[in-house]
PDB file of N, CA, C, O and CB in Angstrom:
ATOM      1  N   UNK A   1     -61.714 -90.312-112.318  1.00  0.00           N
ATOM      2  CA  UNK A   1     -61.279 -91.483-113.053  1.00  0.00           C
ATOM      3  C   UNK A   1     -62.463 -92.367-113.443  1.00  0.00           C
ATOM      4  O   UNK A   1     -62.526 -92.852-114.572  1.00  0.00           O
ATOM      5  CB  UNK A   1     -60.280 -92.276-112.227  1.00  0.00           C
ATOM      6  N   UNK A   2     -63.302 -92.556-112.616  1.00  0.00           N
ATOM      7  CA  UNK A   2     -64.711 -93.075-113.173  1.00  0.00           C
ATOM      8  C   UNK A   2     -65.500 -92.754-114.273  1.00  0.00           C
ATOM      9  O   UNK A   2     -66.157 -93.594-114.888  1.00  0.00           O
ATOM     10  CB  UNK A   2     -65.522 -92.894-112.393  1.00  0.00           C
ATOM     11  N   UNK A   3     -65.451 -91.391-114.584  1.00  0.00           N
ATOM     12  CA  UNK A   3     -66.155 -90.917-116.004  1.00  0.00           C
ATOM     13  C   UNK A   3     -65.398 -91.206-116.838  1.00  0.00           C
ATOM     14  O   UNK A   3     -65.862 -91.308-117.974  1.00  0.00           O
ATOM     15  CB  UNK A   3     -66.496 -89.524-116.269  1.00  0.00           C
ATOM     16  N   UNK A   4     -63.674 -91.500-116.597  1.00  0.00           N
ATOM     17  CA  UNK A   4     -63.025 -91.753-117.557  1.00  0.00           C
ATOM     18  C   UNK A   4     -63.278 -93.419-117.970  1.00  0.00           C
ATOM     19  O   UNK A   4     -63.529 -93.466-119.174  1.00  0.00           O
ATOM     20  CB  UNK A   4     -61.649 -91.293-117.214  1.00  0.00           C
ATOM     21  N   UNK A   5     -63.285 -94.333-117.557  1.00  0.00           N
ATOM     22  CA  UNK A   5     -63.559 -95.675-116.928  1.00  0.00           C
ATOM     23  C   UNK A   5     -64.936 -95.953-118.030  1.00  0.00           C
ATOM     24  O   UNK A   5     -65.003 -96.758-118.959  1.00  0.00           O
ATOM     25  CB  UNK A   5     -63.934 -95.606-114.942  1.00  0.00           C
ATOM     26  N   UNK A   6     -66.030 -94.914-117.509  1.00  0.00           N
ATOM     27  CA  UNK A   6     -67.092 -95.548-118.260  1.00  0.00           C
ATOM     28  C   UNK A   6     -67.177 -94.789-119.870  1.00  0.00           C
ATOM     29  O   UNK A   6     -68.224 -94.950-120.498  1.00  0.00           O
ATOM     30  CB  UNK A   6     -68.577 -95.361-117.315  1.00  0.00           C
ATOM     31  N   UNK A   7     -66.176 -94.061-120.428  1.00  0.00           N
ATOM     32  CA  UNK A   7     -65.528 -93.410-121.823  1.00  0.00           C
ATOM     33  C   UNK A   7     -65.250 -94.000-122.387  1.00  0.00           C
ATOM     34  O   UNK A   7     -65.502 -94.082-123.589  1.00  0.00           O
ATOM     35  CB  UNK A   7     -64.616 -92.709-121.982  1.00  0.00           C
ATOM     36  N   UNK A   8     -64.417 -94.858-121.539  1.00  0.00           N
ATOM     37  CA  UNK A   8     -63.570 -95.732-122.332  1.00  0.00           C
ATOM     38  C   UNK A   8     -64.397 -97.559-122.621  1.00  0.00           C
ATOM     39  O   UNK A   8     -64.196 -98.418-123.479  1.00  0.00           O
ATOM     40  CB  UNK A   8     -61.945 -95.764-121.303  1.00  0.00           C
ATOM     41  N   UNK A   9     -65.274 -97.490-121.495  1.00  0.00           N
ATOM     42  CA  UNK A   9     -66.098 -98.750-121.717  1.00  0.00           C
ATOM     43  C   UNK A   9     -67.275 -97.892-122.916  1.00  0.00           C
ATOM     44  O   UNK A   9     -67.552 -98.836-123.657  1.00  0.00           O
ATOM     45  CB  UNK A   9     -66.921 -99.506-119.919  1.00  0.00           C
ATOM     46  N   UNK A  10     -67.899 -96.923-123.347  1.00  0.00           N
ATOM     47  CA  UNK A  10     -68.471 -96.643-124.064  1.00  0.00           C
ATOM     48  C   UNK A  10     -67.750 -96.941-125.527  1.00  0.00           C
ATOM     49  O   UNK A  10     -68.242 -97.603-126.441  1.00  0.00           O
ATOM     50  CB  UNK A  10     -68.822 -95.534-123.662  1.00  0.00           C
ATOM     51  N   UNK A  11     -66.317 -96.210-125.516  1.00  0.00           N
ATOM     52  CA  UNK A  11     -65.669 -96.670-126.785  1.00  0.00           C
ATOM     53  C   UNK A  11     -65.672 -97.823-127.279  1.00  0.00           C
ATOM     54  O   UNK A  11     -65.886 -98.171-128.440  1.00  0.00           O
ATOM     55  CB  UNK A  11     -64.579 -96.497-126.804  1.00  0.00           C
ATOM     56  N   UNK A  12     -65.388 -98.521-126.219  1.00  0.00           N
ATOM     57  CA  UNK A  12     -65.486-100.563-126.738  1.00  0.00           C
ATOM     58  C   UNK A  12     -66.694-100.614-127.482  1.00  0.00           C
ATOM     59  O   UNK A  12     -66.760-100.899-128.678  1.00  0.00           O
ATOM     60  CB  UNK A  12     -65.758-102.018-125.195  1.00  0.00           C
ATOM     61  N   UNK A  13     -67.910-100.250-126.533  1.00  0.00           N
ATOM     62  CA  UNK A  13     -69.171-100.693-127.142  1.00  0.00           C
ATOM     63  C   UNK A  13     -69.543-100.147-128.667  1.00  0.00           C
ATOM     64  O   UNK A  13     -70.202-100.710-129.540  1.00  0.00           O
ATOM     65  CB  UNK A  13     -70.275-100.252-126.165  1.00  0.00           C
ATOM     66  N   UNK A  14     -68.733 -98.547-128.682  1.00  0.00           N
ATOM     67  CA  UNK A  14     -68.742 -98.636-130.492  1.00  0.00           C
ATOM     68  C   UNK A  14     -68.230 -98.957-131.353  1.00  0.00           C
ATOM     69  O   UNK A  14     -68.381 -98.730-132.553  1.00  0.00           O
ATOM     70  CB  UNK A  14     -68.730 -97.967-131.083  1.00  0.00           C
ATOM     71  N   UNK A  15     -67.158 -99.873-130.464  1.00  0.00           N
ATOM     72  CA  UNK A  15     -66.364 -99.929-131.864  1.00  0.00           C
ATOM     73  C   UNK A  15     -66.925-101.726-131.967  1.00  0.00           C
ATOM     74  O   UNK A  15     -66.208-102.620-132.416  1.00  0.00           O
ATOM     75  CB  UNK A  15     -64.148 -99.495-131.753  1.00  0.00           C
ATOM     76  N   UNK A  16     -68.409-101.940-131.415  1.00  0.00           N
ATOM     77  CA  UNK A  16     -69.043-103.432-131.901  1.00  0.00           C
ATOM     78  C   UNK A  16     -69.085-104.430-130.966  1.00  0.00           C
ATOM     79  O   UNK A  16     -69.430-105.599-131.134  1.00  0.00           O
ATOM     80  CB  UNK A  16     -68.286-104.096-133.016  1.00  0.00           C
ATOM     81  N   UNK A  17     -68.657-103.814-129.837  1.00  0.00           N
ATOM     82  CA  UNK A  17     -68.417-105.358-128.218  1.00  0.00           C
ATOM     83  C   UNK A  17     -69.893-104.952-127.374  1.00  0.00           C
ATOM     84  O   UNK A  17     -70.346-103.847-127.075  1.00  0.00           O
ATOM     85  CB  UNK A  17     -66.341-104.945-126.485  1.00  0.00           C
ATOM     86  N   UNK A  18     -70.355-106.159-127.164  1.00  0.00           N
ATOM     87  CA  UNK A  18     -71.952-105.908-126.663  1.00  0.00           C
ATOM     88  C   UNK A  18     -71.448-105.670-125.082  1.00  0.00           C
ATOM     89  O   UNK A  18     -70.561-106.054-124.320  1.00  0.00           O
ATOM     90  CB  UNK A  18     -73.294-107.512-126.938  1.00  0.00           C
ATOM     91  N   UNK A  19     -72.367-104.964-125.098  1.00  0.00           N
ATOM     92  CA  UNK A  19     -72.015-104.300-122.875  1.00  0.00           C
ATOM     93  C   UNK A  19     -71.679-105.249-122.162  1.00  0.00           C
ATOM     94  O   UNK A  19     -70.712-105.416-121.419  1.00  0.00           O
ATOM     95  CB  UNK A  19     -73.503-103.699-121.673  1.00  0.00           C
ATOM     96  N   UNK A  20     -72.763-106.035-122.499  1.00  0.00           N
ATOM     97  CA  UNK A  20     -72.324-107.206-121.518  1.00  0.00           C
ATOM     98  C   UNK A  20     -71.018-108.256-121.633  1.00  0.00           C
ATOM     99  O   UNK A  20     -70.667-109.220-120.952  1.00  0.00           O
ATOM    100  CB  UNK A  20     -73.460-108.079-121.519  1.00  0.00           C
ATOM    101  N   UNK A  21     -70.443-107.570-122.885  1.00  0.00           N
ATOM    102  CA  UNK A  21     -69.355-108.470-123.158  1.00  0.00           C
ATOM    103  C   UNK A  21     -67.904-107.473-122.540  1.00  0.00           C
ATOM    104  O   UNK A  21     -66.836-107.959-122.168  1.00  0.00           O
ATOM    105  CB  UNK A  21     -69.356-108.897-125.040  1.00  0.00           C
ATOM    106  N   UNK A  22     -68.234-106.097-122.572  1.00  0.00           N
ATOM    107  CA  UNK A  22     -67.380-105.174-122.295  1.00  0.00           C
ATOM    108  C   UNK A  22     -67.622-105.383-120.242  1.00  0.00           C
ATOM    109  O   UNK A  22     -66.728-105.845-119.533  1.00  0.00           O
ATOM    110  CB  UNK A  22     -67.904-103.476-123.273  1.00  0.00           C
ATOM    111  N   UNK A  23     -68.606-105.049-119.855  1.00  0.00           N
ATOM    112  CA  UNK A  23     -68.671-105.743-118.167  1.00  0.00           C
ATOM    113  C   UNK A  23     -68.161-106.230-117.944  1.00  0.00           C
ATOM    114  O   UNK A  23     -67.190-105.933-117.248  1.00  0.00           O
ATOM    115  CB  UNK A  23     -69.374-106.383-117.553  1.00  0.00           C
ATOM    116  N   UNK A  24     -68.584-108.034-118.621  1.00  0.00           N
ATOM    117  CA  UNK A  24     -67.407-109.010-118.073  1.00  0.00           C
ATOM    118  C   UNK A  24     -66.234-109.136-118.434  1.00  0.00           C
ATOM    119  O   UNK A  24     -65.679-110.101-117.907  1.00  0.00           O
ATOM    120  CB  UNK A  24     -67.618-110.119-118.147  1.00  0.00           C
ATOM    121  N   UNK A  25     -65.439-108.382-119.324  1.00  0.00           N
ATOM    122  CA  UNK A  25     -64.525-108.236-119.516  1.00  0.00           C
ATOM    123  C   UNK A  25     -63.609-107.413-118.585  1.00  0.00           C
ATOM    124  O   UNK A  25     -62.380-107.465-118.642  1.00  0.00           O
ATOM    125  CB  UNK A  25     -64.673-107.999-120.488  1.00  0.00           C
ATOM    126  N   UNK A  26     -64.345-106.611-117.680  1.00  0.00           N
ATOM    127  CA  UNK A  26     -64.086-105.531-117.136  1.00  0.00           C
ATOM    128  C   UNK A  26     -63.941-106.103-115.688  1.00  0.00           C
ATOM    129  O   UNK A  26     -62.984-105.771-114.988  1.00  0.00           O
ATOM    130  CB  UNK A  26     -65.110-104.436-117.432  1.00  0.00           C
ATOM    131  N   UNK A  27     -64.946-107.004-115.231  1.00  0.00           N
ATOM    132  CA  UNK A  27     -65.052-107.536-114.077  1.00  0.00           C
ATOM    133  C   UNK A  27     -63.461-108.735-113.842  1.00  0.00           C
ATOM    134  O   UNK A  27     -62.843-108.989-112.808  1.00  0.00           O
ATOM    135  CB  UNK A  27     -66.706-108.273-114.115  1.00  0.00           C
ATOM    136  N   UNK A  28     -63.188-109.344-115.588  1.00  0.00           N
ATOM    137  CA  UNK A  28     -62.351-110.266-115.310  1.00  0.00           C
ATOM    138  C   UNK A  28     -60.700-109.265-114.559  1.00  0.00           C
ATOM    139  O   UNK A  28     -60.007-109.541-113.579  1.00  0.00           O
ATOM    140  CB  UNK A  28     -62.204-111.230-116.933  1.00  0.00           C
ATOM    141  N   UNK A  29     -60.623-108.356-115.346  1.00  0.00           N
ATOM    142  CA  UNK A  29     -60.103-108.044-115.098  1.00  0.00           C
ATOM    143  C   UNK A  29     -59.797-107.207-113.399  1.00  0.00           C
ATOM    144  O   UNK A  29     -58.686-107.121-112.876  1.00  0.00           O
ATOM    145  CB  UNK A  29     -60.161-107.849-116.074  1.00  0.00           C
ATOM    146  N   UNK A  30     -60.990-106.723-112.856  1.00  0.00           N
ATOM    147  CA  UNK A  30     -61.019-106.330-111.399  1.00  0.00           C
ATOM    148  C   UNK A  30     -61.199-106.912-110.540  1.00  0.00           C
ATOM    149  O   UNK A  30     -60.612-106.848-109.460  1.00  0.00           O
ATOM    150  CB  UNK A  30     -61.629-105.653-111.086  1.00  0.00           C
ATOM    151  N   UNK A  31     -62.072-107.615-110.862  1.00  0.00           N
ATOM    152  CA  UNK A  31     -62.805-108.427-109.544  1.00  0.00           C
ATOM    153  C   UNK A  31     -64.288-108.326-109.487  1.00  0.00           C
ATOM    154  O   UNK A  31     -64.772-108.238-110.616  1.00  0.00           O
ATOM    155  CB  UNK A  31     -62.315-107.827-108.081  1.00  0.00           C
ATOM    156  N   UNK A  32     -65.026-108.314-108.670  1.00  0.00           N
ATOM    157  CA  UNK A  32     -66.479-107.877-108.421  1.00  0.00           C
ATOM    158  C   UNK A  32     -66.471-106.636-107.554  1.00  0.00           C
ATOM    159  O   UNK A  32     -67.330-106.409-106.701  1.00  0.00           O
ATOM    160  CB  UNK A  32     -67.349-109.035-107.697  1.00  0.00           C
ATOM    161  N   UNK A  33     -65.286-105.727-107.870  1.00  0.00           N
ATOM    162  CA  UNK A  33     -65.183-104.467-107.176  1.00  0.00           C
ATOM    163  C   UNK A  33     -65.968-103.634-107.764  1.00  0.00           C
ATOM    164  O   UNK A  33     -65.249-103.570-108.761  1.00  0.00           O
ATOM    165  CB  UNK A  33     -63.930-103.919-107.092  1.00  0.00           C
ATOM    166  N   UNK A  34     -66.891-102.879-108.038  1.00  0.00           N
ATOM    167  CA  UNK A  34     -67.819-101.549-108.822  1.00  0.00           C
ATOM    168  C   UNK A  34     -66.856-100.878-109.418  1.00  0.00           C
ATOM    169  O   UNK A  34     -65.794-100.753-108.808  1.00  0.00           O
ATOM    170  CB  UNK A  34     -68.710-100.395-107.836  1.00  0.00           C
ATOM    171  N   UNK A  35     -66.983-100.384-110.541  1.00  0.00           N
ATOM    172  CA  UNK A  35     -66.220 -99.277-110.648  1.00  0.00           C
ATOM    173  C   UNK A  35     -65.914 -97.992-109.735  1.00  0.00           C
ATOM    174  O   UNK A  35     -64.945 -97.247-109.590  1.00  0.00           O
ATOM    175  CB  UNK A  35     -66.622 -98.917-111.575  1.00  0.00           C
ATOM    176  N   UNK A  36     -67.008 -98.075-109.271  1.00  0.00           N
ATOM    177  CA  UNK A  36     -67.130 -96.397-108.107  1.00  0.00           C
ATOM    178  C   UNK A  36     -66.213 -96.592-106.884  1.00  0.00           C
ATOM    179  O   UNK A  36     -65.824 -95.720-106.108  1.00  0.00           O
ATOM    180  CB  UNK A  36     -69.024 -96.047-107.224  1.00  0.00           C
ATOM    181  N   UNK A  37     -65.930 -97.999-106.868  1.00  0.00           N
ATOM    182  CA  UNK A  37     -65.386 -98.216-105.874  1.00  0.00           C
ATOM    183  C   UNK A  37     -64.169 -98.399-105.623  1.00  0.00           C
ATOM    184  O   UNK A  37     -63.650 -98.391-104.507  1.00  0.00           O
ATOM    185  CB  UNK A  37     -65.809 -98.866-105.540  1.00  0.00           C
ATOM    186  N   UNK A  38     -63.648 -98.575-106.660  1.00  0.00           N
ATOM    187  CA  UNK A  38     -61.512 -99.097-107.163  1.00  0.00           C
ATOM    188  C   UNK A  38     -61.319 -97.944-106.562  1.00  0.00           C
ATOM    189  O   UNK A  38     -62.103 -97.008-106.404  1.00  0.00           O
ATOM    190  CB  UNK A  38     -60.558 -99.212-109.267  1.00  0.00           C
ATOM    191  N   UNK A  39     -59.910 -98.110-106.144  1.00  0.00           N
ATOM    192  CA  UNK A  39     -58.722 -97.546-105.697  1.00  0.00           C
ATOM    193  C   UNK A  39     -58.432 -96.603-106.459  1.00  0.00           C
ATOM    194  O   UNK A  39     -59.366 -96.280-107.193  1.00  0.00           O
ATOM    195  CB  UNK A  39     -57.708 -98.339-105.590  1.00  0.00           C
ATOM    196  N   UNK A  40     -57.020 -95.725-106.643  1.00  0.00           N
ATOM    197  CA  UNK A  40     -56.833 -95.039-107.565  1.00  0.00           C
ATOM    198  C   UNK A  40     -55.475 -95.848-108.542  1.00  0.00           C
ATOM    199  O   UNK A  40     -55.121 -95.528-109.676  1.00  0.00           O
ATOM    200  CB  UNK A  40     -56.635 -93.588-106.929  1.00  0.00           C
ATOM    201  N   UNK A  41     -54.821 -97.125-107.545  1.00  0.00           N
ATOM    202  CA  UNK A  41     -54.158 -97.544-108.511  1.00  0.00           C
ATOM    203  C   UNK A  41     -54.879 -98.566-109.401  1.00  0.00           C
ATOM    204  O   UNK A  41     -54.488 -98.865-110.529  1.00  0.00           O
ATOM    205  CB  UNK A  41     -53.034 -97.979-108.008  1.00  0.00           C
ATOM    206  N   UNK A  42     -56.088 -99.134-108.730  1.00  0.00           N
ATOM    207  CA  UNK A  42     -56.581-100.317-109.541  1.00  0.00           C
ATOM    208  C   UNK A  42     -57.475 -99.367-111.038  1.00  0.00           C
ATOM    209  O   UNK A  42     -57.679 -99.753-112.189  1.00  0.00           O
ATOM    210  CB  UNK A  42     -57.860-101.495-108.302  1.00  0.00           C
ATOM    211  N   UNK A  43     -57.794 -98.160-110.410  1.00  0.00           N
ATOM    212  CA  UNK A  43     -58.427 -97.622-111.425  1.00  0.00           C
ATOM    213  C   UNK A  43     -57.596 -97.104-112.512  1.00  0.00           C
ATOM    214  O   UNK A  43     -58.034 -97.366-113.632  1.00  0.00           O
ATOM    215  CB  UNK A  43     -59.201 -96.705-110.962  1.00  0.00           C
ATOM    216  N   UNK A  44     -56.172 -96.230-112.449  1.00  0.00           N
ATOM    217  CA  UNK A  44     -55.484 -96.548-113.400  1.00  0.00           C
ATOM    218  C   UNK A  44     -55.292 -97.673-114.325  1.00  0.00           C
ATOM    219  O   UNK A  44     -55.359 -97.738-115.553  1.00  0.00           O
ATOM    220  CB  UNK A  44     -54.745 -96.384-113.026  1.00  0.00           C
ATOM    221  N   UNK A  45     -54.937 -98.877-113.068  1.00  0.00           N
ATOM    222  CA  UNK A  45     -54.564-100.653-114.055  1.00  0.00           C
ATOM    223  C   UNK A  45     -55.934-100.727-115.112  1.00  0.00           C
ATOM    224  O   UNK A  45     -55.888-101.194-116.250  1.00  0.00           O
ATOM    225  CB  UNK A  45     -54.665-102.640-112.609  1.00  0.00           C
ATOM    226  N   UNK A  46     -57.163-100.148-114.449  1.00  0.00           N
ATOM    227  CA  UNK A  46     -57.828-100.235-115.640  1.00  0.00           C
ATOM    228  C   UNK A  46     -57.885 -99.759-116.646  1.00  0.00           C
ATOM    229  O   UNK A  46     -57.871-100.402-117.696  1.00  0.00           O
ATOM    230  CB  UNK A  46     -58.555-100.191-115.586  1.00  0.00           C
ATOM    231  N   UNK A  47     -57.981 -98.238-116.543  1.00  0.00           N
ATOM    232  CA  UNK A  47     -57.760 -97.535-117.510  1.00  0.00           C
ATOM    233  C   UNK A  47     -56.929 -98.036-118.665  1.00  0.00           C
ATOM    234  O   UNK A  47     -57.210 -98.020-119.863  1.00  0.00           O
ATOM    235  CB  UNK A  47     -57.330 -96.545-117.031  1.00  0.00           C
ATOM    236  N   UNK A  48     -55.770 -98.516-118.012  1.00  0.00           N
ATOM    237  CA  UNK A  48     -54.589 -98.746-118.571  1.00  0.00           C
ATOM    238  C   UNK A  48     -54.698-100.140-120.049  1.00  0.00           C
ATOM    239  O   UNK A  48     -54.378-100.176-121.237  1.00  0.00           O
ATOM    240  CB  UNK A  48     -53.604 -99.175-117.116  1.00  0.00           C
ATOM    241  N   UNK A  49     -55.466-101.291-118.844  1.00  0.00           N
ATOM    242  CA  UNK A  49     -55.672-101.852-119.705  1.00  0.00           C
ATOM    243  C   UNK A  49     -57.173-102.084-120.798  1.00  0.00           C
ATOM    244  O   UNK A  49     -57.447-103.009-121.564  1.00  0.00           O
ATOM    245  CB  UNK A  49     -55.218-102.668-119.141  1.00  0.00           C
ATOM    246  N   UNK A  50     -58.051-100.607-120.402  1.00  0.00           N
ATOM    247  CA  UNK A  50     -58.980-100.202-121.697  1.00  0.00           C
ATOM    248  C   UNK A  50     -58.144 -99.820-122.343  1.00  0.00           C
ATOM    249  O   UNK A  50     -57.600-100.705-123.004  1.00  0.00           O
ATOM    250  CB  UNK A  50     -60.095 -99.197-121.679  1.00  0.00           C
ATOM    251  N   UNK A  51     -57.666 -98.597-122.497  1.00  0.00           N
ATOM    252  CA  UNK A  51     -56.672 -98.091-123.325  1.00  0.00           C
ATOM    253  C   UNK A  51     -55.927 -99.235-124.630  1.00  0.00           C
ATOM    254  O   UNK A  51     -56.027 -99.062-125.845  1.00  0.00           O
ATOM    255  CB  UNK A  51     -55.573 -97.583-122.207  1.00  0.00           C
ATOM    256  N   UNK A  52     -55.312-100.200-124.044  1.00  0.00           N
ATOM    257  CA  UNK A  52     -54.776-101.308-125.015  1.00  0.00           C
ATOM    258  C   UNK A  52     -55.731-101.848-125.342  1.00  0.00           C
ATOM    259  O   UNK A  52     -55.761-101.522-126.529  1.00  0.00           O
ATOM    260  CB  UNK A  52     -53.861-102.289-124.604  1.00  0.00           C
ATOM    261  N   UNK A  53     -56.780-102.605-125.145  1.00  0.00           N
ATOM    262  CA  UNK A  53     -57.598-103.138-125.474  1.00  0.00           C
ATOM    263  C   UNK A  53     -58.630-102.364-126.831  1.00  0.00           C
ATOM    264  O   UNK A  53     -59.085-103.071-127.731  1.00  0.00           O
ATOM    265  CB  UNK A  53     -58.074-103.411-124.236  1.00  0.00           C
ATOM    266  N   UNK A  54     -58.851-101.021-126.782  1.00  0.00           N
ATOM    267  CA  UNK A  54     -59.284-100.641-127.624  1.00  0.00           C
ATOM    268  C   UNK A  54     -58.314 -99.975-128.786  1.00  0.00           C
ATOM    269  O   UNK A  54     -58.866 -99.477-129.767  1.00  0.00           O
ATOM    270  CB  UNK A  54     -60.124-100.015-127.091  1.00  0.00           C
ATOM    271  N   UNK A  55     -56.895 -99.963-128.684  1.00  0.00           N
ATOM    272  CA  UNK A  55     -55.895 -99.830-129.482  1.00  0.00           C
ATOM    273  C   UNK A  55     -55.877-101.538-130.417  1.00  0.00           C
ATOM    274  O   UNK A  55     -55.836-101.686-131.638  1.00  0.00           O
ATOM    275  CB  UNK A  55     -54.470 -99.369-128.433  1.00  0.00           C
ATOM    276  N   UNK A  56     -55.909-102.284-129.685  1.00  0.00           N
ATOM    277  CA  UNK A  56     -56.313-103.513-130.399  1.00  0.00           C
ATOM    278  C   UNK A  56     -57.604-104.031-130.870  1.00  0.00           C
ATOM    279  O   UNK A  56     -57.752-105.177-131.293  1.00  0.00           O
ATOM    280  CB  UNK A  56     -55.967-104.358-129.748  1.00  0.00           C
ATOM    281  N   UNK A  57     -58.549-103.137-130.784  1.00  0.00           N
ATOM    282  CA  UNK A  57     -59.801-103.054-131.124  1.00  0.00           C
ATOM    283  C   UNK A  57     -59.930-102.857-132.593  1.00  0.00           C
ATOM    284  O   UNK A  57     -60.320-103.551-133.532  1.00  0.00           O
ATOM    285  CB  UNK A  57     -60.411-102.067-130.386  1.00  0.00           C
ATOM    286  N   UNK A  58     -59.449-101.629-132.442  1.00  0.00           N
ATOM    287  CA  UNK A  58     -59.006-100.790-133.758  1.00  0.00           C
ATOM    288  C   UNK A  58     -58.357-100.877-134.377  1.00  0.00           C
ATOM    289  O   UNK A  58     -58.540-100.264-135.428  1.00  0.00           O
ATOM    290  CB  UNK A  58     -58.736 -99.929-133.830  1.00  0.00           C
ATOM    291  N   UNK A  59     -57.120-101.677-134.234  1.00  0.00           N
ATOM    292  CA  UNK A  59     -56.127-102.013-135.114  1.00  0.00           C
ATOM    293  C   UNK A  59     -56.959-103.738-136.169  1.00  0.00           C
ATOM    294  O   UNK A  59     -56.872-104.329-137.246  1.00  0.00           O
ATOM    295  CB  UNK A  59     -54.436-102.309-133.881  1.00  0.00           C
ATOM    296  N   UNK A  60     -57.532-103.772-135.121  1.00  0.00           N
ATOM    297  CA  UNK A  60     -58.035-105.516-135.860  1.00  0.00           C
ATOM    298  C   UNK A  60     -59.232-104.786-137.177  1.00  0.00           C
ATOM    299  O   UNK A  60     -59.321-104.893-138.400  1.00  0.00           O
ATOM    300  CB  UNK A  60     -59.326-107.030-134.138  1.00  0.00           C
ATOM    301  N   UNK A  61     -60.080-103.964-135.990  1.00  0.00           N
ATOM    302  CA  UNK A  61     -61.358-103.347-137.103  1.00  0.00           C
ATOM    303  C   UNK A  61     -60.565-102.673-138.714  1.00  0.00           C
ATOM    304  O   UNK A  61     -61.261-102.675-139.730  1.00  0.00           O
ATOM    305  CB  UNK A  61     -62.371-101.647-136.078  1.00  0.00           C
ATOM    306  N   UNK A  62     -59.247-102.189-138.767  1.00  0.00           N
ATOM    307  CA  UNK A  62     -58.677-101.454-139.447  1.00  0.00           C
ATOM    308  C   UNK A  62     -58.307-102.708-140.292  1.00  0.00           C
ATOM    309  O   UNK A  62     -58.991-103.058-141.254  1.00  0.00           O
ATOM    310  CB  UNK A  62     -57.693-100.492-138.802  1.00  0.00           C
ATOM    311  N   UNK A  63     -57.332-103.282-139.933  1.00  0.00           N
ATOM    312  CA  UNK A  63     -57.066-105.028-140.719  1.00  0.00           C
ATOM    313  C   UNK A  63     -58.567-105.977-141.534  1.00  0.00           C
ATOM    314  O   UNK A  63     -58.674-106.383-142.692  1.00  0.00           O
ATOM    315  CB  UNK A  63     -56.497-106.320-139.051  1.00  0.00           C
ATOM    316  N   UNK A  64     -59.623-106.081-140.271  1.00  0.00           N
ATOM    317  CA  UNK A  64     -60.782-106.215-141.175  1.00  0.00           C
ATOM    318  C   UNK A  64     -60.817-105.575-142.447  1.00  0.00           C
ATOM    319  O   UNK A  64     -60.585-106.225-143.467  1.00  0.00           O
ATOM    320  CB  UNK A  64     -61.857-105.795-140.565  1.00  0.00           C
ATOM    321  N   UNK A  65     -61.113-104.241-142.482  1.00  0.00           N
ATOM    322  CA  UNK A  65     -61.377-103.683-143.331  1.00  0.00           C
ATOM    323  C   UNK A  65     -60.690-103.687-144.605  1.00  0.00           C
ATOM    324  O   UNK A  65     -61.210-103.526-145.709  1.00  0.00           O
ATOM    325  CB  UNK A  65     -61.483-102.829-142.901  1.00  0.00           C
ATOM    326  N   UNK A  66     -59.236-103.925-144.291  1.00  0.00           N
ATOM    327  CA  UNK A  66     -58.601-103.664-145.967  1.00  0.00           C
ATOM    328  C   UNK A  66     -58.541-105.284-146.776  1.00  0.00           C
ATOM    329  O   UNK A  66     -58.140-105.380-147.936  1.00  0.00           O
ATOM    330  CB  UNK A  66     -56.567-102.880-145.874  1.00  0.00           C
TER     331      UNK A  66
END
């Protein structure tokens, strides 16, 4: 789940969110837990909520655009 975790924090960063903005975004959401270190449900909740977050990433970048 961790390689998945940092996939999905890579996606943010291309689709234009600076690392450090994708981190603390990441931290608000966990805590000051590491990634290596979550649970397997907290690591889902994350997943879960990268997943939306870059569905709304993309939907805004897509709206930009037209």
């Amino acid at each position: 789940m961790v390689d998945e975790i940092y996939s999905l924090r890579d996606q943010m960063v291309h689709l234009g969110y600076a690392t450090r903005e994708v981190d603390a975004w990441i931290r608000h959401v966990m805590g000051d837990i590491p990634i290596e270190q979550l649970n397997d449900q907290d690591s889902i909740e994350l997943i879960d909520h990268l997943h939306s977050y870059i569905s709304f990433a993309r939907d805004k970048a897509i709206i930009n655009i037209k």
